[in-house]
C-alpha positions as CSV (number, residue, x, y, z in Angstrom):
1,X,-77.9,111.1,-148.4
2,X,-76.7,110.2,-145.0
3,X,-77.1,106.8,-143.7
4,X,-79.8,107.5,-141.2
5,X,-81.8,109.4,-143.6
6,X,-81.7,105.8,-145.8
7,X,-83.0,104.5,-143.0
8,X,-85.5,106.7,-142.4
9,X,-87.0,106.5,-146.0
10,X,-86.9,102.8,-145.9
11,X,-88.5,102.9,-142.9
12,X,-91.3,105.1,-144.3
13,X,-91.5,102.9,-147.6
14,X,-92.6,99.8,-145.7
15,X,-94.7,101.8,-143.3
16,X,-96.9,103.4,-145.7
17,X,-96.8,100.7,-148.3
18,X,-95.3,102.1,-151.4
19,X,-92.9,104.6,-152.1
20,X,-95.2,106.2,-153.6
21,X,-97.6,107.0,-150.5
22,X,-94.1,107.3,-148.5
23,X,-92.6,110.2,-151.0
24,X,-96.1,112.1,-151.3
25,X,-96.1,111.9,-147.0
26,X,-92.5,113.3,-147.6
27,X,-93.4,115.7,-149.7
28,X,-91.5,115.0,-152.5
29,X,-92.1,115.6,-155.9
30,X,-93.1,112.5,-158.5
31,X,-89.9,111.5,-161.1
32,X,-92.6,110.6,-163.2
33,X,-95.4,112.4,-164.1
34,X,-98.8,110.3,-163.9
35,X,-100.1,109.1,-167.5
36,X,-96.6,108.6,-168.9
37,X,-96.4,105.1,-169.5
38,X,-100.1,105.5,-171.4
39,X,-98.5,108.2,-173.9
40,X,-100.8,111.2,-172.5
């Protein structure tokens, strides 16, 4: 990932919130699938 790009998703992070909310703007997929943690 190039610098700028860092930047960018930084950028998007704060802006939306979460990284969460800035990855689903992104489109990008989860690295964990909802309901792990809680064993379903």
């Amino acid at each position: 990932m190039d610098k700028l790009k860092q930047l960018e998703s930084f950028v998007a992070v704060v802006a939306r919130g979460s990284l969460t909310a800035a990855a689903k703007a992104e489109g990008v997929a989860p690295a964990i699938k909802p309901g792990f943690w809680q064993g379903r």
